[in-house]
VEXNUZA-241837 format. One record per atom (N, C-alpha, C): x negated, y, z negated; atom name. Coordinates in nm, 4 decimals. Layout:
N
((X, Y, Z), CA)
...
This chain:
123
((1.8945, 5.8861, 3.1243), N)
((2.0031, 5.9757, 3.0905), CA)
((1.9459, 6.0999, 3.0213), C)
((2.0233, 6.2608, 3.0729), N)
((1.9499, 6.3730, 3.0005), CA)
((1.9928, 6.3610, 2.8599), C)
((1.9154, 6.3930, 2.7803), N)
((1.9501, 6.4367, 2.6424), CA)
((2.0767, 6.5713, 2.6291), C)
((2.1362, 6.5481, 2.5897), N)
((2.2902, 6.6546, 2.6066), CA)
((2.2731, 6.7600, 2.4702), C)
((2.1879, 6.6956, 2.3244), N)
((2.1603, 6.7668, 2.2298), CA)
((2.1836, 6.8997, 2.2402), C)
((2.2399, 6.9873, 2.1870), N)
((2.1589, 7.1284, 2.1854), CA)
((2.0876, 7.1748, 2.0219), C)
((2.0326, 7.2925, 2.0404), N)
((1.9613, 7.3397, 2.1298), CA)
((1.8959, 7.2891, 2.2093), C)
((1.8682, 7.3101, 2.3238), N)
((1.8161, 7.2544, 2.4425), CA)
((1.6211, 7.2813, 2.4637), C)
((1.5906, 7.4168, 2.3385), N)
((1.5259, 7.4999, 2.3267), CA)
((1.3990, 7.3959, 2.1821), C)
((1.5027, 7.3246, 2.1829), N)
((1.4559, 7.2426, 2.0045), CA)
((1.4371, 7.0348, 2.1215), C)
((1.6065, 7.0421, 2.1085), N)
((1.5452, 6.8933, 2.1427), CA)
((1.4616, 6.8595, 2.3060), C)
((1.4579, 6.9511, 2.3804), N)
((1.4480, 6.9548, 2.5466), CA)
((1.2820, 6.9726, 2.5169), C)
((1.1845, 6.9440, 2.4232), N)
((1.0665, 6.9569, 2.3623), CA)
((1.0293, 6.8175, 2.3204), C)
((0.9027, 6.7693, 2.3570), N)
((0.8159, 6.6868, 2.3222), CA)
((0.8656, 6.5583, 2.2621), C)
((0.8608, 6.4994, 2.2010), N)
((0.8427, 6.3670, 2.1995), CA)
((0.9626, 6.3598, 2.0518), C)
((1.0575, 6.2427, 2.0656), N)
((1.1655, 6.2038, 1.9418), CA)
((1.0964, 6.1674, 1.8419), C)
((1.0654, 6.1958, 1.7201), N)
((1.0182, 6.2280, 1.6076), CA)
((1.0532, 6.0709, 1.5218), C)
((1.0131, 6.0330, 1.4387), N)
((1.0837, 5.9546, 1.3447), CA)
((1.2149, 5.9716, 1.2629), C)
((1.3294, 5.9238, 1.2827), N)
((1.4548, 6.0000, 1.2161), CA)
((1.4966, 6.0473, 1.1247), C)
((1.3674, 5.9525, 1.0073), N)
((1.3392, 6.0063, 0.8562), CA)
((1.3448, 6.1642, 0.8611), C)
((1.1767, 6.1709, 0.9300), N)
((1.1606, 6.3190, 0.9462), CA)
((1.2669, 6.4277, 0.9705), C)
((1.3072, 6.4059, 1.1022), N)
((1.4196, 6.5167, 1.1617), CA)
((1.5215, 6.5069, 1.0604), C)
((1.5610, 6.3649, 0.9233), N)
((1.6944, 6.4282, 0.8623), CA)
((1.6316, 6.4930, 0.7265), C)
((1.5437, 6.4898, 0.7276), N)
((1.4516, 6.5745, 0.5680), CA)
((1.4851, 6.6955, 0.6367), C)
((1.4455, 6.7788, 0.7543), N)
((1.4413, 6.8639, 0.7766), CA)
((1.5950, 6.9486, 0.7905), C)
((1.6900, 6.8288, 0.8571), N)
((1.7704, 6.8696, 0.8338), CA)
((1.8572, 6.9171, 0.6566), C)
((1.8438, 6.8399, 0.5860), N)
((1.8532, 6.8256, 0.4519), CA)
((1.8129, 6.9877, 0.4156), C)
((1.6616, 7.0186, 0.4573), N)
((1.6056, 7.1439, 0.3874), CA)
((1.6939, 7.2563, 0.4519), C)
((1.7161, 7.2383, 0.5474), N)
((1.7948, 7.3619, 0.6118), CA)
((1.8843, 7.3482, 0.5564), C)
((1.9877, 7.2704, 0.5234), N)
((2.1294, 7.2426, 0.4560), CA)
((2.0966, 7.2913, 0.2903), C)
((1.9936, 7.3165, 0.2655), N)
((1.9507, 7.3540, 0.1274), CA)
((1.9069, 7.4958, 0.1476), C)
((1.8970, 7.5113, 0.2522), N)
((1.8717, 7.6799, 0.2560), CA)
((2.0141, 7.7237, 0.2839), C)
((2.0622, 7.6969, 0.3674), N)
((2.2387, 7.7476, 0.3711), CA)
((2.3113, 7.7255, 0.2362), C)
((2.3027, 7.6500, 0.2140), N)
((2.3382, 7.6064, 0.0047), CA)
((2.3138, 7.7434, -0.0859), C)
((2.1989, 7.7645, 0.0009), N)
((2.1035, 7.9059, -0.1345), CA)
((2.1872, 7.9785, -0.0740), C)
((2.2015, 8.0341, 0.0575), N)
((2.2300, 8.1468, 0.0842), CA)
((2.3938, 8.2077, 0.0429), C)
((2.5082, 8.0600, 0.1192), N)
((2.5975, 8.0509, 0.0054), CA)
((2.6067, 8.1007, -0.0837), C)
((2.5485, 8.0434, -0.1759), N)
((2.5277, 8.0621, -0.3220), CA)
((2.5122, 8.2298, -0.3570), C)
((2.4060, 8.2925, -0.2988), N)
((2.4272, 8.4160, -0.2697), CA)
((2.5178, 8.5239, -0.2780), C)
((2.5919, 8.5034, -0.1711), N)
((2.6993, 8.5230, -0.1027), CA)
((2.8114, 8.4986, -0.2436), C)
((2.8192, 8.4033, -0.2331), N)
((2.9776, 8.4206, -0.3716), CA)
((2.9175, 8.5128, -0.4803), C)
((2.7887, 8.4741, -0.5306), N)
((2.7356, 8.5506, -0.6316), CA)
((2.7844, 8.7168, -0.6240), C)
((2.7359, 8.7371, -0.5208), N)
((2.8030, 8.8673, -0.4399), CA)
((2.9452, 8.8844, -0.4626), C)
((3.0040, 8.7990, -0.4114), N)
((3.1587, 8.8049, -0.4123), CA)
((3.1988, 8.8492, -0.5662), C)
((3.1716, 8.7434, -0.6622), N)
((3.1740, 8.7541, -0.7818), CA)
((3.1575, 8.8940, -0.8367), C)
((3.0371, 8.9429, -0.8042), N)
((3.0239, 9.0516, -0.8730), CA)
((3.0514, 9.1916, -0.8599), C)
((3.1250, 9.1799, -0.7072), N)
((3.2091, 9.3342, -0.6844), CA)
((3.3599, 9.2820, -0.7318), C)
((3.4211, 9.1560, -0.7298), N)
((3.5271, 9.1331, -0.7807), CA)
((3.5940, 9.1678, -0.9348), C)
((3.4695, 9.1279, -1.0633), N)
((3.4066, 9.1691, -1.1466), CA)
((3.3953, 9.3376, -1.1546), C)
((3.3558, 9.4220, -1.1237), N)
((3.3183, 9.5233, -1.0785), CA)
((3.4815, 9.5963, -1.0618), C)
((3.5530, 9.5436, -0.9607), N)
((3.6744, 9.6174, -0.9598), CA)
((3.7812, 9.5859, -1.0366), C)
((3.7837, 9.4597, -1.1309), N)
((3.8775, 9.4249, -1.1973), CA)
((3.8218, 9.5253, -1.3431), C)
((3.7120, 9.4768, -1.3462), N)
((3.6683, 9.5879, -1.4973), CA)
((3.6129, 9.6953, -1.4840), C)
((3.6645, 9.7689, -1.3637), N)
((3.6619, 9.9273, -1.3420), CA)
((3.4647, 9.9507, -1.4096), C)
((3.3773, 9.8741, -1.3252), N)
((3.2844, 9.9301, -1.3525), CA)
((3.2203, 9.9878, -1.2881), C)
((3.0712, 10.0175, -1.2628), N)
((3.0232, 10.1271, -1.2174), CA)
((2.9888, 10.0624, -1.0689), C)
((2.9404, 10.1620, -0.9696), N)
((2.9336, 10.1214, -0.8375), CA)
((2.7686, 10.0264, -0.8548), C)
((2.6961, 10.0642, -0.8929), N)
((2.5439, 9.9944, -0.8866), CA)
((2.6061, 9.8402, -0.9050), C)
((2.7071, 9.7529, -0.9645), N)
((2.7289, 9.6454, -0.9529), CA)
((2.7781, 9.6158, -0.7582), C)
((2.8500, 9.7260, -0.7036), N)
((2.8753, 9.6845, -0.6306), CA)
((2.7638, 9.6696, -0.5232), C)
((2.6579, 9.7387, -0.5549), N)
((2.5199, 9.7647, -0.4862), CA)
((2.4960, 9.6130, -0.4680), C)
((2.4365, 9.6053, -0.5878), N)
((2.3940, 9.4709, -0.6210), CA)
((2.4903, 9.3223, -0.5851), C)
((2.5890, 9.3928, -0.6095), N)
((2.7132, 9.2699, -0.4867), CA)
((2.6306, 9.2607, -0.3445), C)
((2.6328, 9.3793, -0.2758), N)
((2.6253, 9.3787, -0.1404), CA)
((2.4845, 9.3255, -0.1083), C)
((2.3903, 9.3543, -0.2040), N)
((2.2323, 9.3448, -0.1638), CA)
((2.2498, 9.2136, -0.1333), C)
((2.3063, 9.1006, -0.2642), N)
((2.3391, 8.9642, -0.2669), CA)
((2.4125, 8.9239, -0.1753), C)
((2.4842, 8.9790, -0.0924), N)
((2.5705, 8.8905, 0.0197), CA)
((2.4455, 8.9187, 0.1469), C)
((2.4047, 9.0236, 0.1637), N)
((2.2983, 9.0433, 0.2789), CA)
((2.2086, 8.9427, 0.2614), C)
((2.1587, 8.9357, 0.1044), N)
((2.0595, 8.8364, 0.1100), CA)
((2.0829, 8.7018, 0.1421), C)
((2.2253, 8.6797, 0.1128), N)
((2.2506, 8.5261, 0.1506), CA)
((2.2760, 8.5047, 0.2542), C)
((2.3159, 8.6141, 0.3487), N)
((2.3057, 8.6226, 0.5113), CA)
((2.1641, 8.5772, 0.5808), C)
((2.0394, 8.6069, 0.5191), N)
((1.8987, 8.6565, 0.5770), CA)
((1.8445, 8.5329, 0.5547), C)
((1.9124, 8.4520, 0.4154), N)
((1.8563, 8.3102, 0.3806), CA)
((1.9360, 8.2099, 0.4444), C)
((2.0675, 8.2181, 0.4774), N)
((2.0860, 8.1448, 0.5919), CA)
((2.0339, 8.1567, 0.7078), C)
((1.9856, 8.2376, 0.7888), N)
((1.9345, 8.2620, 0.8886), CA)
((1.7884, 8.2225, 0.8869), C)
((1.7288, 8.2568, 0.7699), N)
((1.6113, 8.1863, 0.7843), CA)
((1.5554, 7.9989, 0.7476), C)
((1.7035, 7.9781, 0.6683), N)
((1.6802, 7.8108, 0.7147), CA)
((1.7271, 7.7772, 0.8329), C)
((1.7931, 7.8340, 0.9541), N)
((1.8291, 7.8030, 1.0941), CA)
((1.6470, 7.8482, 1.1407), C)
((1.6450, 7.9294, 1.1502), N)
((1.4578, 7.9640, 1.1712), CA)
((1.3802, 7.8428, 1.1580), C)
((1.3891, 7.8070, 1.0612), N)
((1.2866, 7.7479, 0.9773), CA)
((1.3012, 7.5996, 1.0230), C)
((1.3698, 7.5674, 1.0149), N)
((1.4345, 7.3882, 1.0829), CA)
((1.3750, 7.3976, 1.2383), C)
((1.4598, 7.4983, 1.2597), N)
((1.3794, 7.5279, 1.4316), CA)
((1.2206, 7.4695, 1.4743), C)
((1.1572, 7.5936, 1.4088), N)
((1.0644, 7.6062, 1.4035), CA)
((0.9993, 7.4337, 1.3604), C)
((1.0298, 7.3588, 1.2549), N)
((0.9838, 7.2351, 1.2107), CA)
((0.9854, 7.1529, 1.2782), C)
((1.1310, 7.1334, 1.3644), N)
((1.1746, 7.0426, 1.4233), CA)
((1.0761, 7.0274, 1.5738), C)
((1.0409, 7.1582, 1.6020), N)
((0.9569, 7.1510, 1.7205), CA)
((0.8031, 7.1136, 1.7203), C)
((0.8163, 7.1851, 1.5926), N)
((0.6777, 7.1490, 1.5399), CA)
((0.6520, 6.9321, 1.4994), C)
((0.7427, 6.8759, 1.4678), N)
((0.7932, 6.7530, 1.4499), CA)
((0.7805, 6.6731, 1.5967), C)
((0.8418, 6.7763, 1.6570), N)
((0.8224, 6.7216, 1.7951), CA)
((0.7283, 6.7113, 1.9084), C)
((0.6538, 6.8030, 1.8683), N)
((0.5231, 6.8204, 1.9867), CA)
((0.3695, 6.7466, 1.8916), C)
((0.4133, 6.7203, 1.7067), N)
((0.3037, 6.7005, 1.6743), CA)
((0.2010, 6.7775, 1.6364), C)
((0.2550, 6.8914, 1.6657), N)
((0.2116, 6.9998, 1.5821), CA)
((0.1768, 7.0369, 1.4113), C)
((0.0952, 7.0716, 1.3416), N)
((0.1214, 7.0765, 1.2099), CA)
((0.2512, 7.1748, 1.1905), C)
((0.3270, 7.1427, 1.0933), N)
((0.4432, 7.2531, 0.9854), CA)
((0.3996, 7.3441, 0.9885), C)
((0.4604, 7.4659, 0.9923), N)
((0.4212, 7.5915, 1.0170), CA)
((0.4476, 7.5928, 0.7997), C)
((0.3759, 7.7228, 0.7717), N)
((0.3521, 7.7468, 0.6745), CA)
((0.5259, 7.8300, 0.6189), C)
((0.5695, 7.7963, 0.4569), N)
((0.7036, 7.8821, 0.4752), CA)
((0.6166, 7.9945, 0.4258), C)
((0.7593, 8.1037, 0.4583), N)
((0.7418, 8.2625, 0.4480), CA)
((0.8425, 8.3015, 0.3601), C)
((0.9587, 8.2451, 0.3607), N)
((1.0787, 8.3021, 0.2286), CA)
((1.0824, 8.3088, 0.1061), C)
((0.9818, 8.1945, 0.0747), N)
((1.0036, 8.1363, -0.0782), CA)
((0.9647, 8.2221, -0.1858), C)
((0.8122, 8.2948, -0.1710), N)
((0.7650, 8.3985, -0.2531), CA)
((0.8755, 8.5557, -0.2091), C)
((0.9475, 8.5315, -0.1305), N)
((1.1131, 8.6587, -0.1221), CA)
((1.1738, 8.6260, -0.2059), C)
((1.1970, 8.4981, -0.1428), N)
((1.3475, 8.4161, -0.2518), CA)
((1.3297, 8.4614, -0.4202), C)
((1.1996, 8.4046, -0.4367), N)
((1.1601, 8.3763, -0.5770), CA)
((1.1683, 8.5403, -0.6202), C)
((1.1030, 8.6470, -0.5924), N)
((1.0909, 8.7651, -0.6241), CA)
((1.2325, 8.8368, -0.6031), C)
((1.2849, 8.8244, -0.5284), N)
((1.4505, 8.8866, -0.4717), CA)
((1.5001, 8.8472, -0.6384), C)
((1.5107, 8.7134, -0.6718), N)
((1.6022, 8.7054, -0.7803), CA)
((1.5492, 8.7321, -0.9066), C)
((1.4367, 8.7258, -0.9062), N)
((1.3290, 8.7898, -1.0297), CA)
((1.3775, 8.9365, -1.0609), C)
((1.3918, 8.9891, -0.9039), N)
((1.4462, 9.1762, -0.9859), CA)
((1.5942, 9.1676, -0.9727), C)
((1.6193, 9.0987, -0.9232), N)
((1.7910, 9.1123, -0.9358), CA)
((1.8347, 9.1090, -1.0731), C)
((1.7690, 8.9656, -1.1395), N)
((1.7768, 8.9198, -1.2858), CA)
((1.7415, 9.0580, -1.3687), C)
((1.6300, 9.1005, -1.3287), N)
((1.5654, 9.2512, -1.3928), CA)
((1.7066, 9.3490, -1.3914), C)
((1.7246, 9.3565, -1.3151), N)
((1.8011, 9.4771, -1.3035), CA)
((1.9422, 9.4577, -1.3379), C)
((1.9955, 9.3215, -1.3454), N)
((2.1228, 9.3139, -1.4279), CA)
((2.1058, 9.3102, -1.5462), C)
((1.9858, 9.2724, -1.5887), N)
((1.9840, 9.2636, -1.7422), CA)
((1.9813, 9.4024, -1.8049), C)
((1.9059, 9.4749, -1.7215), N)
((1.8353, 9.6289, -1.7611), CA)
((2.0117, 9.6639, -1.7925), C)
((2.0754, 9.6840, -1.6731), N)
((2.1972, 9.7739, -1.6712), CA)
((2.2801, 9.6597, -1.8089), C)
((2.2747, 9.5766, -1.8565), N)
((2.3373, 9.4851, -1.9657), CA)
((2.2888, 9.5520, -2.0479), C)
((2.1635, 9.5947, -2.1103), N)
((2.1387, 9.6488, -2.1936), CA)
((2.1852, 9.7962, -2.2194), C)
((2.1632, 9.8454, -2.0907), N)
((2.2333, 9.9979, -2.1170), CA)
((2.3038, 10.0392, -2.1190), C)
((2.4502, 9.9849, -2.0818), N)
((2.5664, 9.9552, -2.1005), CA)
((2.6298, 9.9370, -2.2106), C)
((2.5224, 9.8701, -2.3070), N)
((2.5778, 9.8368, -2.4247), CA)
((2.5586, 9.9685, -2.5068), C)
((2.4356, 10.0180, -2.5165), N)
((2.3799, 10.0795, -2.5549), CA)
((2.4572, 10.2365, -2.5997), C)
């Protein structure tokens, strides 16, 4: 019987994996959509914020940067699972990640730069 799965591009590839494996992977992707989420309201939050307390547009900047970003981090745990799952499947080693030193730095200046404008605000 054909495998009906899709992607066809993911499971229509090499050999059924151990199921452990394929649901870790799934798990990590479901943890990258989680982040990106997360993102995303953060975003929401802070142009909502922003128009209820008549503040300045750079919050809404920083809204929007945060919803894009949680767009780019969902998309890159759909990538990334992809990519594993095939790699899982042919026996291939894990490809190396690429987001994490983004991720980590994205919110490092975000943090920077809300705090900066917290301070000057007050100021």
């Amino acid at each position: 019987m054909e495998d009906q799965r899709r992607p066809r591009a993911v499971y229509g590839v090499g050999d059924e994996p151990d199921a452990r494996f394929s649901l870790a992977n799934e798990r990590t992707a479901l943890a990258w959509v989680r982040t990106g989420l997360g993102l995303v309201a953060g975003g929401v939050a802070l142009t909502s914020l922003a128009t209820f307390a008549e503040l300045t547009v750079l919050l809404d900047v920083i809204a929007a940067v945060a919803c894009l970003a949680g767009a780019a981090v969902a998309g890159y745990g759909w990538r990334t699972w992809r990519r594993n799952e095939i790699a899982l499947r042919t026996g291939a080693p894990l490809p190396a990640p690429t987001a994490l030193p983004v991720l980590a730095g994205g919110v490092v200046l975000m943090a920077l730069v809300l705090a900066g404008y917290a301070v000057v605000s007050v100021v």
